[in-house]
Every structure is written in structure tokens, then in C-alpha cells.
mmCIF file as gemmi writes it, N, C-alpha and C atoms, coordinates in Angstrom:
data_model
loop_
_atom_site.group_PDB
_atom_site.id
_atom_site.type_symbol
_atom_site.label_atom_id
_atom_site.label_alt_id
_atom_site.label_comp_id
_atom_site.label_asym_id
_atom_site.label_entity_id
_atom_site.label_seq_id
_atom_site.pdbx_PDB_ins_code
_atom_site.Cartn_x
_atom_site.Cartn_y
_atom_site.Cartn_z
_atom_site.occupancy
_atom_site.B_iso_or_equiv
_atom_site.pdbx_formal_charge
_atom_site.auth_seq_id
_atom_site.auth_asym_id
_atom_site.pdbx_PDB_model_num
ATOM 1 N N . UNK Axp A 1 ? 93.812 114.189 110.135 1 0 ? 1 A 1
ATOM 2 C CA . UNK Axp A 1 ? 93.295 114.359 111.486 1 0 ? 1 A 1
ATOM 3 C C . UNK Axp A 1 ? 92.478 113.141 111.884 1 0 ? 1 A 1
ATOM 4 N N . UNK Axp A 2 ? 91.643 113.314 112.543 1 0 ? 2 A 1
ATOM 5 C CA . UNK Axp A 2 ? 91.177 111.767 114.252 1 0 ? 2 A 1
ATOM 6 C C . UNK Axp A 2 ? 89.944 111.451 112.294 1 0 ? 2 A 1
ATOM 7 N N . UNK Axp A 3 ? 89.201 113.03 111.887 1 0 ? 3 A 1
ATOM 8 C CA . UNK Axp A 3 ? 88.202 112.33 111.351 1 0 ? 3 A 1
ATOM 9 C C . UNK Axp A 3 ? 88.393 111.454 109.914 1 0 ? 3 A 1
ATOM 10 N N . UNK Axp A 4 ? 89.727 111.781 109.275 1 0 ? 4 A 1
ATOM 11 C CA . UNK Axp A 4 ? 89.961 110.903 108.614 1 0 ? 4 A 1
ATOM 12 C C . UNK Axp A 4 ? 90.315 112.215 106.743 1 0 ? 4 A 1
ATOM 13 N N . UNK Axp A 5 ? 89.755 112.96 107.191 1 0 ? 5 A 1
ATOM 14 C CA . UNK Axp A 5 ? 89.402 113.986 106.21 1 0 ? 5 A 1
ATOM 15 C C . UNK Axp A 5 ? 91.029 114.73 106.079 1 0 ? 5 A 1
ATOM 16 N N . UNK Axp A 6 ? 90.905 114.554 104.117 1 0 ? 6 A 1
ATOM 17 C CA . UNK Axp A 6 ? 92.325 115.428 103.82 1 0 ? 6 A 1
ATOM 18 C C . UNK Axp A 6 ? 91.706 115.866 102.954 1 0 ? 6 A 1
ATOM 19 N N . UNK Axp A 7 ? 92.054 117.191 102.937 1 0 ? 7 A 1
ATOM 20 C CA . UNK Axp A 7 ? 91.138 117.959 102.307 1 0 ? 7 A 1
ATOM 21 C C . UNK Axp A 7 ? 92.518 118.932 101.086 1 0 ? 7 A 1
ATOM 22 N N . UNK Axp A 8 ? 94.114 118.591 101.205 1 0 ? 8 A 1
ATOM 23 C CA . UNK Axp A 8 ? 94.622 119.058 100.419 1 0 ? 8 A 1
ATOM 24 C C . UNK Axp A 8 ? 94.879 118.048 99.922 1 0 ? 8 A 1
ATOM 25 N N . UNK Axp A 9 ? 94.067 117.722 98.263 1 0 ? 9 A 1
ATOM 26 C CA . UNK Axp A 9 ? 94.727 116.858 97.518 1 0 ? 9 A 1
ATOM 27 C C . UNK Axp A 9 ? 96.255 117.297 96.273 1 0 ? 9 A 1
ATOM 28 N N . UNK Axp A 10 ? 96.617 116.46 95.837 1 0 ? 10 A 1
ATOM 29 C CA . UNK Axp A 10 ? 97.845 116.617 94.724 1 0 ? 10 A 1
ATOM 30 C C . UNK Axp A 10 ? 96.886 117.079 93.384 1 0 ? 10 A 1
ATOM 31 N N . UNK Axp A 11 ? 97.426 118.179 92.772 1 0 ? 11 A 1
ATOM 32 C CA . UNK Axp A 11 ? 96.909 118.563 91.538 1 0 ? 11 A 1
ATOM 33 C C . UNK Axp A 11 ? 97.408 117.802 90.369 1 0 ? 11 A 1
ATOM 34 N N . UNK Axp A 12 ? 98.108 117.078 90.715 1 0 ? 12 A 1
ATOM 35 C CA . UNK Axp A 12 ? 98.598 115.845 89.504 1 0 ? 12 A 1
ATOM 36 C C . UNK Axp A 12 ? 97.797 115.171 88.741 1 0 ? 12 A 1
ATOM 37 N N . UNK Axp A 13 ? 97.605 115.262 87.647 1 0 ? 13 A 1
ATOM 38 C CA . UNK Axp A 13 ? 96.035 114.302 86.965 1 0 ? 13 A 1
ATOM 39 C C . UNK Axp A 13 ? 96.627 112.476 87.469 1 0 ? 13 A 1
ATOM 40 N N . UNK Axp A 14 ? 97.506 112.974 87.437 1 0 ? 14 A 1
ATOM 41 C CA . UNK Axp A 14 ? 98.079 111.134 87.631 1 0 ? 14 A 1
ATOM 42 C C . UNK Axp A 14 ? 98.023 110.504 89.359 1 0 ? 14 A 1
ATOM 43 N N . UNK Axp A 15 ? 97.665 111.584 90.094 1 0 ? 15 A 1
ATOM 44 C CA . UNK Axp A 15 ? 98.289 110.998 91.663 1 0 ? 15 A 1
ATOM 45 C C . UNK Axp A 15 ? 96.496 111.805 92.196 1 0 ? 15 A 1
ATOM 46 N N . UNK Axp A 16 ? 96.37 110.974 93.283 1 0 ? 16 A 1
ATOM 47 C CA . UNK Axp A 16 ? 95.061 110.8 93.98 1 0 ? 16 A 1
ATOM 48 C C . UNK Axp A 16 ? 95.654 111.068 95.444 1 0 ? 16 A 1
ATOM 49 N N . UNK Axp A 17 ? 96.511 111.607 95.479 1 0 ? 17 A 1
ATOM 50 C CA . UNK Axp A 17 ? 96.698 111.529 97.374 1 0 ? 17 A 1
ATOM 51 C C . UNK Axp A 17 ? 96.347 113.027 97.664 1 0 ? 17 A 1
ATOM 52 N N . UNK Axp A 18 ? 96.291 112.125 99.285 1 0 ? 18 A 1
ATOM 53 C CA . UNK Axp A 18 ? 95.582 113.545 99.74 1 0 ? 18 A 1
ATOM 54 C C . UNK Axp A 18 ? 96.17 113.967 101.021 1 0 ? 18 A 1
ATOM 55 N N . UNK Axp A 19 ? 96.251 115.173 101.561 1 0 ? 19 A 1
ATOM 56 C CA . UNK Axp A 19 ? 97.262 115.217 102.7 1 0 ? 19 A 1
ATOM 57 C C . UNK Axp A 19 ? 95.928 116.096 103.567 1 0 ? 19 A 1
ATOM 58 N N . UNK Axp A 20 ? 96.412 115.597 105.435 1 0 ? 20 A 1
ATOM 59 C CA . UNK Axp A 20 ? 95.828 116.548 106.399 1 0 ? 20 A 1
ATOM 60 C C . UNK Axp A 20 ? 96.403 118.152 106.452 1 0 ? 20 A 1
ATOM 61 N N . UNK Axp A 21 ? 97.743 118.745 105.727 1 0 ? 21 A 1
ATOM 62 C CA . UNK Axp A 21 ? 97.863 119.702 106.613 1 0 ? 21 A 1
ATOM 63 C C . UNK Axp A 21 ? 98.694 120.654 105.324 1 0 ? 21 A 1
ATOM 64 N N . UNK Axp A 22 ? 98.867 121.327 105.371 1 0 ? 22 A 1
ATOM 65 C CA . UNK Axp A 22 ? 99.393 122.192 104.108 1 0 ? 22 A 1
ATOM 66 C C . UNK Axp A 22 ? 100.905 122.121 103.872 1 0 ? 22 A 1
ATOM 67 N N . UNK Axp A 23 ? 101.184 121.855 105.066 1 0 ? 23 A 1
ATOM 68 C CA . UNK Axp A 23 ? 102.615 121.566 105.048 1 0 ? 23 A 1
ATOM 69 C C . UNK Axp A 23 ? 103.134 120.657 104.286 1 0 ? 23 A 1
ATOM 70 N N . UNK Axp A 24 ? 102.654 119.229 104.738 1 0 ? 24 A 1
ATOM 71 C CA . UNK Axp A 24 ? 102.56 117.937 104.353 1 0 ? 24 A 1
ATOM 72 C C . UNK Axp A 24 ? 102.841 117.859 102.333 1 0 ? 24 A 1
ATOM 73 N N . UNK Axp A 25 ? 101.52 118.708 102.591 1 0 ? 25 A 1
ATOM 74 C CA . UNK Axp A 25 ? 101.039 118.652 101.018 1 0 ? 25 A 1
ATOM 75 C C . UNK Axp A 25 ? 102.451 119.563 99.926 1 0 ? 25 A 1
ATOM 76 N N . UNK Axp A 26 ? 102.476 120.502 100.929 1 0 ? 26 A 1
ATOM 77 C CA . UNK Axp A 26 ? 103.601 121.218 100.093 1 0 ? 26 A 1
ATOM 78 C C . UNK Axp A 26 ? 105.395 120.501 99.901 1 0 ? 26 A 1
ATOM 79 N N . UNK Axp A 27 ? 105.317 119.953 101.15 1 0 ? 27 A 1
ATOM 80 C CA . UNK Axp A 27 ? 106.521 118.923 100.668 1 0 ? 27 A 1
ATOM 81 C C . UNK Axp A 27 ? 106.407 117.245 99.646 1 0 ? 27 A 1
ATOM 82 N N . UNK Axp A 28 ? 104.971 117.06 99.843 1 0 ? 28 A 1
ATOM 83 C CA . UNK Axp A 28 ? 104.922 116.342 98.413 1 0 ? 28 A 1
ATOM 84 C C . UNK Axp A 28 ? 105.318 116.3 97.44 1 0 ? 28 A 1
ATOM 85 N N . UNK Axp A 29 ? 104.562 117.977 97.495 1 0 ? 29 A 1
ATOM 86 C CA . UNK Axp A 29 ? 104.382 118.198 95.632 1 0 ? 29 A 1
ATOM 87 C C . UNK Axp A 29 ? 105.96 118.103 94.902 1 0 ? 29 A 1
ATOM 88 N N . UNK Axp A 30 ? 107.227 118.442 96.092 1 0 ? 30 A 1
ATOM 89 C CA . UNK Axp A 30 ? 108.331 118.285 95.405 1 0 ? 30 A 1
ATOM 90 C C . UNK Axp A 30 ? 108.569 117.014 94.681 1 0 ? 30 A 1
ATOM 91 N N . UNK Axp A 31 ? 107.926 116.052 94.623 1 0 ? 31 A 1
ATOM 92 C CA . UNK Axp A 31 ? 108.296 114.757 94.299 1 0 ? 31 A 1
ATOM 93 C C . UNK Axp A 31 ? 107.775 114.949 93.12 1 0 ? 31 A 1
ATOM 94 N N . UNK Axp A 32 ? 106.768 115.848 92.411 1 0 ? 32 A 1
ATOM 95 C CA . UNK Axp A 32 ? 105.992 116.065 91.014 1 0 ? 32 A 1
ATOM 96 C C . UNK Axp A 32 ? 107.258 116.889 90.348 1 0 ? 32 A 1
ATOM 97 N N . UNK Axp A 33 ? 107.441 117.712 91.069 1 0 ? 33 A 1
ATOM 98 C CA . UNK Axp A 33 ? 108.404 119.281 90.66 1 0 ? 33 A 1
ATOM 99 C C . UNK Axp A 33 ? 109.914 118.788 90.427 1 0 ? 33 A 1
ATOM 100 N N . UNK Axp A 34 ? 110.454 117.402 91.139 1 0 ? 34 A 1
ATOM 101 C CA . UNK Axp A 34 ? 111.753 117.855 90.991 1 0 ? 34 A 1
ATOM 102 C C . UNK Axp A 34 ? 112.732 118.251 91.86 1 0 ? 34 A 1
ATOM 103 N N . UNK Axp A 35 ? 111.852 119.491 93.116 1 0 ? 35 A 1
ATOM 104 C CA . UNK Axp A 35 ? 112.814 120.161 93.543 1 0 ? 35 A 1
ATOM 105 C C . UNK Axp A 35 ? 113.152 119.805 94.665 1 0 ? 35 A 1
ATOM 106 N N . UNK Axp A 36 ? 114.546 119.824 94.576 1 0 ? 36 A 1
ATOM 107 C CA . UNK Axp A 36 ? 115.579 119.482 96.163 1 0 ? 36 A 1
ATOM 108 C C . UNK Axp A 36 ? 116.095 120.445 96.744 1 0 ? 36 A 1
ATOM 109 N N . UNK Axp A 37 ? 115.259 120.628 97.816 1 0 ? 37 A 1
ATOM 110 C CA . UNK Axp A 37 ? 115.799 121.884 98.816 1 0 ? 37 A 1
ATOM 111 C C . UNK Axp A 37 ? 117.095 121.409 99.997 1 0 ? 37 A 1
ATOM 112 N N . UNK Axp A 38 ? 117.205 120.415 99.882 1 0 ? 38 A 1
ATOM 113 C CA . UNK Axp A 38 ? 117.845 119.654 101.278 1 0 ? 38 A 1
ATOM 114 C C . UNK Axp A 38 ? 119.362 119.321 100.362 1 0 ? 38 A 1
ATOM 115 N N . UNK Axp A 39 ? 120.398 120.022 100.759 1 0 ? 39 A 1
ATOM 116 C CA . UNK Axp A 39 ? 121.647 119.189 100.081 1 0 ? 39 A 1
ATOM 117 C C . UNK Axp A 39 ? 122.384 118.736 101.03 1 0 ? 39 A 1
ATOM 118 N N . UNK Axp A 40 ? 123.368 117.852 101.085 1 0 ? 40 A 1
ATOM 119 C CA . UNK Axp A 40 ? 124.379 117.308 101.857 1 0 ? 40 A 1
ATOM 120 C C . UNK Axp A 40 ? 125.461 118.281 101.684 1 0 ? 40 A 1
ATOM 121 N N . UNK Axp A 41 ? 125.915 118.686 103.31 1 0 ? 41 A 1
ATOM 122 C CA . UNK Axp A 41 ? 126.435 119.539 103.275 1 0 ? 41 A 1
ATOM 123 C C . UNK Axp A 41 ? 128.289 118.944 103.573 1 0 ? 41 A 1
ATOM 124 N N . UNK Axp A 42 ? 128.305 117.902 103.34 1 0 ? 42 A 1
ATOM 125 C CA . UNK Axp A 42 ? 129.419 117.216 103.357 1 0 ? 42 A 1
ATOM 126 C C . UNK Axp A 42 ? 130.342 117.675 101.767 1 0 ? 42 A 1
ATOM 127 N N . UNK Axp A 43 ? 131.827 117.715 102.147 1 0 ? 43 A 1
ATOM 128 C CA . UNK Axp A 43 ? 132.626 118.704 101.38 1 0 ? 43 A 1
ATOM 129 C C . UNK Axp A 43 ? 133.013 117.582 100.055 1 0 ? 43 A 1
ATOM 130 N N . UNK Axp A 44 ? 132.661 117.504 98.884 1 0 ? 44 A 1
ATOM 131 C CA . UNK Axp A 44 ? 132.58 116.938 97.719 1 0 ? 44 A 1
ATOM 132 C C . UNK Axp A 44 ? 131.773 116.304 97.598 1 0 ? 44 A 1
ATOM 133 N N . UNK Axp A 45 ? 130.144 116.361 98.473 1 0 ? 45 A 1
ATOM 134 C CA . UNK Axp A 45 ? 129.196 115.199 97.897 1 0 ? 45 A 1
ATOM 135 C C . UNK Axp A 45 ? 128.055 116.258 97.322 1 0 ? 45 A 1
ATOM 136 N N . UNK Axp A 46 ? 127.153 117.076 97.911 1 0 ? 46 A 1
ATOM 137 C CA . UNK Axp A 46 ? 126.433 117.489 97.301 1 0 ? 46 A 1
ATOM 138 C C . UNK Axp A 46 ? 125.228 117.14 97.017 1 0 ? 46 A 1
ATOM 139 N N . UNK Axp A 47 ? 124.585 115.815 97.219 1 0 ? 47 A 1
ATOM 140 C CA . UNK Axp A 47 ? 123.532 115.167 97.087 1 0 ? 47 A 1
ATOM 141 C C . UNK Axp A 47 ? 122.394 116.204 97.337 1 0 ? 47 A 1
ATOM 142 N N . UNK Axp A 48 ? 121.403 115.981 96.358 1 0 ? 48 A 1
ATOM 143 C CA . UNK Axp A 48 ? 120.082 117.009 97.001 1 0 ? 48 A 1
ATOM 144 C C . UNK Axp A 48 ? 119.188 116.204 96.878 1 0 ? 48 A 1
ATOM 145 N N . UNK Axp A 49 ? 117.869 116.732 97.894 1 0 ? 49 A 1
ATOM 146 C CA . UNK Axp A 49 ? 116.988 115.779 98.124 1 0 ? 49 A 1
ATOM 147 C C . UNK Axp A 49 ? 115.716 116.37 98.506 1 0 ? 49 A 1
ATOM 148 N N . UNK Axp A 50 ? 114.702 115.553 97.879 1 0 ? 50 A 1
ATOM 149 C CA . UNK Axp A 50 ? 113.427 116.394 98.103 1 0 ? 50 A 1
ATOM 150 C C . UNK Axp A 50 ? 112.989 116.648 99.452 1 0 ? 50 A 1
ATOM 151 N N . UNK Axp A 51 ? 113.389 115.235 100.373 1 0 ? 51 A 1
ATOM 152 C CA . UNK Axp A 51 ? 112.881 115.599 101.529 1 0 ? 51 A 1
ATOM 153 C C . UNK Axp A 51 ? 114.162 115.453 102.852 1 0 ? 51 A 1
ATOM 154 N N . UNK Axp A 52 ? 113.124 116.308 103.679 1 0 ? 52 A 1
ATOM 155 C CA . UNK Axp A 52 ? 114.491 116.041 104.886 1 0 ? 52 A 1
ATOM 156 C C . UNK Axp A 52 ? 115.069 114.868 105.154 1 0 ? 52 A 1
ATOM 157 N N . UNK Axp A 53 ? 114.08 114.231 105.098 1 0 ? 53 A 1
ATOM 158 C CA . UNK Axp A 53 ? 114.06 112.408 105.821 1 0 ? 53 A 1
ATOM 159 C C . UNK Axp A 53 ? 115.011 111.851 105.185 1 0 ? 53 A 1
ATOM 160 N N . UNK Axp A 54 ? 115.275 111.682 103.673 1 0 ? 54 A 1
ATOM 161 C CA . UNK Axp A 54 ? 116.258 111.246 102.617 1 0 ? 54 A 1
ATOM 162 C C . UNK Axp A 54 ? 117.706 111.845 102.834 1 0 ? 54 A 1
ATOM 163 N N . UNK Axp A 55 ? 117.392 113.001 103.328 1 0 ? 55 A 1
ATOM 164 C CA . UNK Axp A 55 ? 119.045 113.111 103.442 1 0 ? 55 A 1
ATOM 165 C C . UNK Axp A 55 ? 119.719 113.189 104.794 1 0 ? 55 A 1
ATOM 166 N N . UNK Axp A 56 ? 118.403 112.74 105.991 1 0 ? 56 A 1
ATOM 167 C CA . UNK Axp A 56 ? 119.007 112.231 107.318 1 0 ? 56 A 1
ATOM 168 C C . UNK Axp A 56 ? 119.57 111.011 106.903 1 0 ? 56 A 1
ATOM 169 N N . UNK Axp A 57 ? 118.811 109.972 106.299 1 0 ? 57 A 1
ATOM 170 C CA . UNK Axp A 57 ? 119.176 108.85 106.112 1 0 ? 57 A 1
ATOM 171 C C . UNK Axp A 57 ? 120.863 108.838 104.873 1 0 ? 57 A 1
ATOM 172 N N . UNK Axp A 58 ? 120.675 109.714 103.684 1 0 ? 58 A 1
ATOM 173 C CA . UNK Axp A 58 ? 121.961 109.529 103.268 1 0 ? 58 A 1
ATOM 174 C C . UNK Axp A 58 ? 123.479 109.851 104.309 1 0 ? 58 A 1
ATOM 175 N N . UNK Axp A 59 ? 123.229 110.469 105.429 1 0 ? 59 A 1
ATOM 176 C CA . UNK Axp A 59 ? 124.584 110.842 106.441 1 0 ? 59 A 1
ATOM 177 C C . UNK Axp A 59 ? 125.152 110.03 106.576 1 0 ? 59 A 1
ATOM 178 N N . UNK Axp A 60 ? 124.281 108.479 106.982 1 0 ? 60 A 1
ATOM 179 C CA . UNK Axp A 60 ? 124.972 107.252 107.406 1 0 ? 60 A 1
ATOM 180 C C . UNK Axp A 60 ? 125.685 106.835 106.668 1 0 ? 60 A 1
ATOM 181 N N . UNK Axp A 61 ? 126.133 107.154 104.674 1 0 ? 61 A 1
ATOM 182 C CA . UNK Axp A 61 ? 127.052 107.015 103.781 1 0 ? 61 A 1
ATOM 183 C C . UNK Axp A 61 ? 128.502 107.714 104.521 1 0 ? 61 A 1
ATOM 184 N N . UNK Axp A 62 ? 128.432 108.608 104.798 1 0 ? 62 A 1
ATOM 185 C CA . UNK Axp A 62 ? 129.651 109.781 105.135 1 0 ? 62 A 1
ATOM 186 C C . UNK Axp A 62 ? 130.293 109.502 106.914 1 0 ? 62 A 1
ATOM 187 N N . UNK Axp A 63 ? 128.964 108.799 107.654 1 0 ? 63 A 1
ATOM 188 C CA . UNK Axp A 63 ? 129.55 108.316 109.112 1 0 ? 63 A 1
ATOM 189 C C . UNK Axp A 63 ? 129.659 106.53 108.842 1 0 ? 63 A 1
ATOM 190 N N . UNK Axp A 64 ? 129.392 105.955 107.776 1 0 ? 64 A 1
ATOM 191 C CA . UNK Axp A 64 ? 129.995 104.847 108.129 1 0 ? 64 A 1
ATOM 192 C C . UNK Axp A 64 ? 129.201 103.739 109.397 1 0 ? 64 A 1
ATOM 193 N N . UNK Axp A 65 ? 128.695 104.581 109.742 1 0 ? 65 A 1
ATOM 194 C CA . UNK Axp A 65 ? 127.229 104.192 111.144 1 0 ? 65 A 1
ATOM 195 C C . UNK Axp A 65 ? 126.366 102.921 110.627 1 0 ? 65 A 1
ATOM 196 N N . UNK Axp A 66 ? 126.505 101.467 111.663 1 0 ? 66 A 1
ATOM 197 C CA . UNK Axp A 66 ? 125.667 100.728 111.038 1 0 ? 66 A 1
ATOM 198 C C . UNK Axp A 66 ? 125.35 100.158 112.19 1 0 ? 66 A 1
ATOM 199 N N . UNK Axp A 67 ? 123.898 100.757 112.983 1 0 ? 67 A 1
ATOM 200 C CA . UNK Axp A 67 ? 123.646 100.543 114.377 1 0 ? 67 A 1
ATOM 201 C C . UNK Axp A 67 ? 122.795 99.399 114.128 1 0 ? 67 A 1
ATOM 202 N N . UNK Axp A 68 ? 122.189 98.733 112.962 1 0 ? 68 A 1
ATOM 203 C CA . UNK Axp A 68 ? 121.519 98.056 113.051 1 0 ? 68 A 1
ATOM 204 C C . UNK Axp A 68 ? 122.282 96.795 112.879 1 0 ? 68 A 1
ATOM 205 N N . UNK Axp A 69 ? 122.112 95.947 114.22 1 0 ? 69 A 1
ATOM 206 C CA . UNK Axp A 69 ? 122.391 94.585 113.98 1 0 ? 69 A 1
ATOM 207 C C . UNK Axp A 69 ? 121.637 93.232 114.077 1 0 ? 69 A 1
ATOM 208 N N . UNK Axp A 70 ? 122.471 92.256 113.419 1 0 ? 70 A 1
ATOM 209 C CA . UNK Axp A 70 ? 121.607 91.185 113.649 1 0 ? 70 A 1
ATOM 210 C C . UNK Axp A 70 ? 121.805 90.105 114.88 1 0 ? 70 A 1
ATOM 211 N N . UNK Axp A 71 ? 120.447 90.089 115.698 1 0 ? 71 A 1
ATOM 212 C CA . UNK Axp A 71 ? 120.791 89.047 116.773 1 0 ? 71 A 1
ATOM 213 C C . UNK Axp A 71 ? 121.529 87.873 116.603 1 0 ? 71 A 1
ATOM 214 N N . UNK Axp A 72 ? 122.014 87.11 115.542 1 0 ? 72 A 1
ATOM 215 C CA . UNK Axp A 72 ? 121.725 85.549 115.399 1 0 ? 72 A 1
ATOM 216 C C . UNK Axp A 72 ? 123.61 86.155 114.784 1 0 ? 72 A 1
ATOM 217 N N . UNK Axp A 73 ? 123.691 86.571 114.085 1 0 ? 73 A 1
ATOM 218 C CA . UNK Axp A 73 ? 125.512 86.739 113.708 1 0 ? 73 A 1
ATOM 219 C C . UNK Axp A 73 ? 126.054 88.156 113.576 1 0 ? 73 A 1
ATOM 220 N N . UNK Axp A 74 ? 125.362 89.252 114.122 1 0 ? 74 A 1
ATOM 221 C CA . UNK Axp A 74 ? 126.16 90.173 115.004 1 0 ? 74 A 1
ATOM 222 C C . UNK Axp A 74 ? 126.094 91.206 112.926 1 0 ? 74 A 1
ATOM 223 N N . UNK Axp A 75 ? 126.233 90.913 112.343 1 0 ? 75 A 1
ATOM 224 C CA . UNK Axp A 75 ? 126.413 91.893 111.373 1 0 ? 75 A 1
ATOM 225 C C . UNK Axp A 75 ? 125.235 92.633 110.937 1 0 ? 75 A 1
ATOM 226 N N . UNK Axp A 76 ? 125.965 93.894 111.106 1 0 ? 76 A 1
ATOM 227 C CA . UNK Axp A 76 ? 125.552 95.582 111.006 1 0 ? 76 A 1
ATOM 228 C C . UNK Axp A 76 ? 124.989 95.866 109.538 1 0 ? 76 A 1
ATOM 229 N N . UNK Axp A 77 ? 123.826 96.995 109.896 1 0 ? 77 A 1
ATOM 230 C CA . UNK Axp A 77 ? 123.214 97.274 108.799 1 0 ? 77 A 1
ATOM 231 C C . UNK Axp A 77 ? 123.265 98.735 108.928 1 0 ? 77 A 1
ATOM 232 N N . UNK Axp A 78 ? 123.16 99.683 107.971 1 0 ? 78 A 1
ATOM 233 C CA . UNK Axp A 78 ? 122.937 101.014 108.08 1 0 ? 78 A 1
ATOM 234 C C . UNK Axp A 78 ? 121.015 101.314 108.393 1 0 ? 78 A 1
ATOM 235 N N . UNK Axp A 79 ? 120.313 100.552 107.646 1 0 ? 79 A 1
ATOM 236 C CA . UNK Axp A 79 ? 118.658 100.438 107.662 1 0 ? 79 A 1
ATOM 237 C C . UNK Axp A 79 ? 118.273 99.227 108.459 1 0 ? 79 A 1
ATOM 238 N N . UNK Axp A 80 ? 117.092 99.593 108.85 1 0 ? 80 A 1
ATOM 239 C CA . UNK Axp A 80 ? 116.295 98.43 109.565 1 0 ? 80 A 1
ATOM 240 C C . UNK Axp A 80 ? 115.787 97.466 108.234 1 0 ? 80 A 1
ATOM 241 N N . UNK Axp A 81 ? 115.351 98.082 107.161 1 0 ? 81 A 1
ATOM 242 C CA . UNK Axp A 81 ? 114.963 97.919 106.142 1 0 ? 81 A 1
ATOM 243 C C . UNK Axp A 81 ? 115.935 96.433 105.224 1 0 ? 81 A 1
ATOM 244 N N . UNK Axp A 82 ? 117.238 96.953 105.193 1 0 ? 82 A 1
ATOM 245 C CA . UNK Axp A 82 ? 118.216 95.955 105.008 1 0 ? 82 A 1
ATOM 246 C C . UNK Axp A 82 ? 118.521 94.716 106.096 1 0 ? 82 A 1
ATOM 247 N N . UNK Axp A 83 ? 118.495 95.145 107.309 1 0 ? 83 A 1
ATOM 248 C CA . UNK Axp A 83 ? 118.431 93.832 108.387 1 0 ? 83 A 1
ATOM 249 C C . UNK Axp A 83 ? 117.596 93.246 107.953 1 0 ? 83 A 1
ATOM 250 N N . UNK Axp A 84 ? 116.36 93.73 107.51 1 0 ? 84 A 1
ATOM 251 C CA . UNK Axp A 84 ? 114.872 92.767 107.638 1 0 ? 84 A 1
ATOM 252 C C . UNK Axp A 84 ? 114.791 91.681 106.423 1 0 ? 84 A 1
ATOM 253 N N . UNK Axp A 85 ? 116.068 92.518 105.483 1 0 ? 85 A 1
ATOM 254 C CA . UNK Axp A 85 ? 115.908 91.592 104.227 1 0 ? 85 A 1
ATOM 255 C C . UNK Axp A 85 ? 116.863 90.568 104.622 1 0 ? 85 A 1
ATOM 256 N N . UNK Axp A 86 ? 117.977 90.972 105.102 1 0 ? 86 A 1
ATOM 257 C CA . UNK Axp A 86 ? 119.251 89.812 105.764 1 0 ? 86 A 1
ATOM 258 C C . UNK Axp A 86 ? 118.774 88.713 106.355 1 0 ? 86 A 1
ATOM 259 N N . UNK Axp A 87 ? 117.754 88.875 107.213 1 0 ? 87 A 1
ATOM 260 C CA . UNK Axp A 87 ? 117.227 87.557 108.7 1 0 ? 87 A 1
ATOM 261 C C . UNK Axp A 87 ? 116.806 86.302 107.944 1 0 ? 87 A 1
ATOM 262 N N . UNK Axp A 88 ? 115.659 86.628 107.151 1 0 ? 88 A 1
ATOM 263 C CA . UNK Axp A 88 ? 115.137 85.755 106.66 1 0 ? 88 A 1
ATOM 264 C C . UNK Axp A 88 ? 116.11 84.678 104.829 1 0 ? 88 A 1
ATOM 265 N N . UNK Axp A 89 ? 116.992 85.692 104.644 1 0 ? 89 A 1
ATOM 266 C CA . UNK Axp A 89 ? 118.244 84.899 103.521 1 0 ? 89 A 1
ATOM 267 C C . UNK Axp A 89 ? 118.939 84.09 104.685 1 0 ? 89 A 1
ATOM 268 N N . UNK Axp A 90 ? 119.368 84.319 105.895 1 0 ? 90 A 1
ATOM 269 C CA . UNK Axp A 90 ? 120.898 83.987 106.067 1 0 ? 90 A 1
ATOM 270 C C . UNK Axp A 90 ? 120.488 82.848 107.383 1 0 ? 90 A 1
ATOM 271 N N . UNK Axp A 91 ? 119.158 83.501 107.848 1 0 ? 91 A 1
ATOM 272 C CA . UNK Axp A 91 ? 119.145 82.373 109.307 1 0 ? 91 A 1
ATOM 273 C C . UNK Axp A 91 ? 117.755 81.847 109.081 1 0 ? 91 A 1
């Protein structure tokens, strides 16, 4: 929240984070646990994944989708993440 205060921390002796909201905190903890609630519902893949976000991003394997391009020679990336590494190798 605005004051800065997270008041649900990780019970992990190893991890110090701390989350604003219970929600937050409870989709963390899957990253301690293991557990993948999220599978790809595409017919022979199956992928599971702790969080939603990971398996929005795995779709773009199965659509082939590579909206990210580069200004300077036009070639497509699936991540912004991968463009950003491309710009600075190639131009």
C-alpha cells in the first residue's frame, strides 16, 4: 500500500519478502511449494505453472505471435525482454 507496509511476510527461513495483500502472498508461496495450478490447455502440451503470468506468456509458443519488433531491421520477437537483448548485439 501508499505507506509502504507489508505485513504478510514468506515463512521461508531462506526468503525475506514481504507482500501488501494476502492474495499476493498466497501466490508466492507456490514458488516454495512447487505447486502449479495453471496448465496449458493446448492438446499435447500440458505445461504447468505456478503463476498465471507464466503461462500467458508460454501461449505465444503454440500462436507463433511475435509482435515485438525491431525498428532498425524489422525482426520479431515473442518478449520485449528478447528485443532488448537483440538492439544493442546487432545495431
Amino acid at each position: 500500500t501508499h505507506t509502504g507496509e507489508r505485513p504478510y511476510m514468506c515463512a521461508e527461513p531462506s526468503c525475506s519478502r514481504g507482500f501488501t495483500s494476502a492474495a499476493n502472498y498466497r501466490n508466492y508461496v507456490r514458488i516454495h511449494t512447487g505447486e502449479k495450478l495453471y496448465t496449458c490447455a493446448v492438446l499435447g502440451c500440458g505445461r504447468r505453472f505456478t503463476e498465471y503470468s507464466s503461462l500467458y506468456k508460454h501461449h505465444v509458443v503454440h500462436t507463433h505471435c511475435e509482435p515485438y519488433a525491431c525498428c532498425s531491421c524489422r525482426k520479431s520477437y515473442r518478449q520485449t525482454s528478447t528485443l532488448a537483448m537483440h538492439r544493442p548485439s546487432r545495431h
